[in-house]
C-alpha positions as CSV (number, residue, x, y, z in Angstrom):
1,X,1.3,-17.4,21.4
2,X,1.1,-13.7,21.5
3,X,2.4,-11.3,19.3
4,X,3.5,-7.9,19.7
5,X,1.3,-4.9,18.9
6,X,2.7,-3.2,15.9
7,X,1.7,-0.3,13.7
8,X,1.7,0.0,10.0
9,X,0.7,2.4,7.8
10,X,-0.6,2.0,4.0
11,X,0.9,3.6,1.1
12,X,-0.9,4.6,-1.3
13,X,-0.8,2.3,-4.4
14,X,-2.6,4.0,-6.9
15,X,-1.0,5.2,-10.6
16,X,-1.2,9.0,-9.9
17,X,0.9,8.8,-6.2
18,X,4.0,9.7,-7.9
19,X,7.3,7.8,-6.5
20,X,8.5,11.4,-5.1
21,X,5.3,11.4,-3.0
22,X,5.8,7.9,-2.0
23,X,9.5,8.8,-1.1
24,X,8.5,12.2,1.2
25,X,5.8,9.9,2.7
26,X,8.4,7.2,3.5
27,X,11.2,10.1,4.7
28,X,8.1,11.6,7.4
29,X,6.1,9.2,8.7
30,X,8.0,5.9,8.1
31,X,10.4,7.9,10.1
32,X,7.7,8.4,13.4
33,X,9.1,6.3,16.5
34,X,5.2,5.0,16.4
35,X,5.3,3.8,13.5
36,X,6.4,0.1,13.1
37,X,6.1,-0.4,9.4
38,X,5.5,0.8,6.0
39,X,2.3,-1.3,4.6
40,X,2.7,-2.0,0.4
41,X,0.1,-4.2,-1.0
42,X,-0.4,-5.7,-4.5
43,X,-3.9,-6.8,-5.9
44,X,-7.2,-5.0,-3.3
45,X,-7.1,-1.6,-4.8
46,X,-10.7,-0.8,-4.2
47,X,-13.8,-2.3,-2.9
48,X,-15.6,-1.6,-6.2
49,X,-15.8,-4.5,-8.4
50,X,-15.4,-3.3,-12.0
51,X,-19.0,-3.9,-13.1
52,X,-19.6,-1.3,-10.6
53,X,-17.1,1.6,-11.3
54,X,-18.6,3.6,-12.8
55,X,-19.2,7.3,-12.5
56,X,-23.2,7.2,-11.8
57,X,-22.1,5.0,-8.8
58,X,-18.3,6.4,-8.1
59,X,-17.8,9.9,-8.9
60,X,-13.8,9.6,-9.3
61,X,-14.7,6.6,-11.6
62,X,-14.9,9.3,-14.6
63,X,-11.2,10.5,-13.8
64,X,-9.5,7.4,-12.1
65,X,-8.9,3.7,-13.5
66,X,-9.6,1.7,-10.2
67,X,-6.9,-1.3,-10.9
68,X,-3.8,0.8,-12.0
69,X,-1.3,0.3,-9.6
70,X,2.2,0.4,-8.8
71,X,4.3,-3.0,-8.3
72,X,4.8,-3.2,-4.6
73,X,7.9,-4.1,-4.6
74,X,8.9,-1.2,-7.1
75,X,7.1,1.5,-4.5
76,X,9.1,-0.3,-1.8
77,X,12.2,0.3,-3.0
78,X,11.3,3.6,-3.6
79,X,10.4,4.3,-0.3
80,X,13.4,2.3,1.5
81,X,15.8,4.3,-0.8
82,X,14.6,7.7,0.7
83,X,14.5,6.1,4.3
84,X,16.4,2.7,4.4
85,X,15.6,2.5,8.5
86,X,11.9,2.5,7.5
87,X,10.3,-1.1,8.1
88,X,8.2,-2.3,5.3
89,X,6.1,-5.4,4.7
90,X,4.9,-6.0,1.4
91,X,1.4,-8.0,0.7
92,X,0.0,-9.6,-1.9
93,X,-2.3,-12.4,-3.5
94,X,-6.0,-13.2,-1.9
95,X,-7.4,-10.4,-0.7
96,X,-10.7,-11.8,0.0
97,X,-9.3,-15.0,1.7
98,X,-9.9,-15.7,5.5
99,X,-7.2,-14.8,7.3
100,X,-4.0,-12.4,7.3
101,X,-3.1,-11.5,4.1
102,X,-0.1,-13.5,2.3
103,X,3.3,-11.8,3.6
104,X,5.9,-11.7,1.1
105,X,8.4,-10.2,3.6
106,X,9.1,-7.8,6.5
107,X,12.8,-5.6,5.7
């Protein structure tokens, strides 16, 4: 069985995106005919692992805490409150695990 192409675009996650931003993001782009869905994820912020974050390896490792993230589903309903005809799916759990990420839902 075949699926449908569809687009999605991440949002960023990270602690210093404020909610405003996330809304005007969500407002313009969620709001694009091309665009299919908004992508929120919980857990894979970053492909360092901690040991390694650090700024002789990661310059913004002296300014930015890789793991501090916004709940998805909070930054979802951010988002679908500044556009509520946006499409969103909202990931979470094993990053690392073969296969599609775990889908909590598509609005």
């Amino acid at each position: 069985m075949s699926l449908p192409f569809t687009t999605g675009l991440p949002v960023d996650n990270h602690r210093v995106t404020s909610p405003a931003a996330v809304a005007t993001f969500a407002r313009t782009v969620g709001a694009s005919p091309d665009v299919d869905y908004l992508w929120f994820w919980d857990e894979m912020t970053g492909w360092f692992h901690r040991s390694l974050w650090k700024p002789e390896n990661a310059p913004a490792a002296a300014v930015l805490d890789n793991n501090s993230t916004h709940d998805a589903l909070v930054e979802a309903a951010f988002a679908l409150g500044a556009n509520p005809a946006a499409g969103a799916r909202i990931t979470t759990g094993r990053p690392f695990a073969p296969g599609p990420p775990n889908c909590i839902g598509r609005c």
